[in-house]
N, C-alpha and C positions, 0 to 999 in steps of 0.2 A: 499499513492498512491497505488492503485490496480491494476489488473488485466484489469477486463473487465464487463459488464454487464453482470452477470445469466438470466436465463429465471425471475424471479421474479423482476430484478432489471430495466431489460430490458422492463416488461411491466410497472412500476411505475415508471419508472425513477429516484428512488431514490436507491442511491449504498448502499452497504452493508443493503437489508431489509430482506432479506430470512438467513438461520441458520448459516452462516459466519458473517452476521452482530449481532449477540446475538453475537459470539466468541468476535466481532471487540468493542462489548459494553464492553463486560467483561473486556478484557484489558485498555482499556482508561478509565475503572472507578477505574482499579488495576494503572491506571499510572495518575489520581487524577487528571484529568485535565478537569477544565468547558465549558462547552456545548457550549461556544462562544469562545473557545480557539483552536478549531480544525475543520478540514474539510477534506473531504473525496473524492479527485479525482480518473481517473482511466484514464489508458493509451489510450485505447479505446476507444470511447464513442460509440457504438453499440455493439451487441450481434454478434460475427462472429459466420458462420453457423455451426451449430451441437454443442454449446459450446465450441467450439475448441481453444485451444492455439492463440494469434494473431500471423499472419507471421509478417515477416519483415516490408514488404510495407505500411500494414497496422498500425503499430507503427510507420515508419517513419512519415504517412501522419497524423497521430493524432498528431504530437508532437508539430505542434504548437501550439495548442489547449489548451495540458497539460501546455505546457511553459507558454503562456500567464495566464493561471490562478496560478501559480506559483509564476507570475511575478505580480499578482493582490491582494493574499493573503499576499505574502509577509512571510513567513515563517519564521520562525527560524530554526526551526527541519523538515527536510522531513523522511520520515518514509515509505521506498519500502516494500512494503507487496508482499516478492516471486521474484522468478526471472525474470516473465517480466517483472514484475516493473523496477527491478534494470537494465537489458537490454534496455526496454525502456529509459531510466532517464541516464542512465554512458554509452549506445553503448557495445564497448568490455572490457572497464572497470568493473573491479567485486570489490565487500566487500568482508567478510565472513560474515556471519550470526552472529545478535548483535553486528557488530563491526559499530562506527562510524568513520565517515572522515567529517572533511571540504571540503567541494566541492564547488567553486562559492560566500563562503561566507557562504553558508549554510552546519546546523549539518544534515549529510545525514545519517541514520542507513537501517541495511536490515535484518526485521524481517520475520518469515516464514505467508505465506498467511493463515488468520483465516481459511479458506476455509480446507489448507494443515490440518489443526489443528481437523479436523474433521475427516478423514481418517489416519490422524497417528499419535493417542490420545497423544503416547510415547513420542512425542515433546514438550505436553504443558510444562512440565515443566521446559528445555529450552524456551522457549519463555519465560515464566515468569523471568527466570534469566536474560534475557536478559532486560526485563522492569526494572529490579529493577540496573541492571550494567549501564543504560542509566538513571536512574531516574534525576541527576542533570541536565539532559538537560529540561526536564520538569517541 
């Protein structure tokens, strides 16, 4: 679960295709999982203006949205990419980063946003530890 649509993503309507989604490849090919085994929601489903963080209101009001497709996928593992995700997804519940909970039934982990990963290279390698500390969920 992501964020929100980019300008790139926002005009194809396909999430993660501009250079967060090359990060969001790399990991889910580092975490060996086939192309019919995953999907790529977003808390969002528009571009709020100026790329800007979503507020509140506007995660409340997508949240059914997310849920039902949640509820359609049927998951095993949810995987919040960044903190609105996890905000979006838990409210004032938090993780820490790479840690998993059951929540609902579901293995929830909260990994840093491919996006974050671009801007502050010095995580990847956290994030990778984190792929490989979560691997048996996969």
């Amino acid at each position: 679960m992501g964020e929100a649509p980019g300008k790139n993503e926002d005009a194809s309507g396909i999430p993660f295709c501009g250079r967060a989604g090359k990060i969001l490849d790399d990991m889910i090919e580092d975490m060996d999982i086939q192309q019919n085994d995953w999907a790529v929601i977003n808390t969002v489903k528009c571009r709020p203006p100026d790329n800007r963080r979503p507020r509140k209101g506007e995660l409340a009001t997508c949240r059914a949205f997310f849920e039902r497709q949640i509820e359609m996928l049927d998951p095993d593992v949810i995987i919040l990419l960044g903190n609105t995700a996890e905000e979006a997804f838990l409210g004032n519940r938090q993780l820490q980063w790479g840690e998993c909970r059951e929540i609902d039934g579901k293995n929830v982990v909260k990994f840093y946003h491919p996006a974050a990963l671009i801007y502050t290279k010095s995580r990847q390698p956290e994030q990778q530890e984190f792929i490989e500390k979560n691997s048996a969920l996969w």
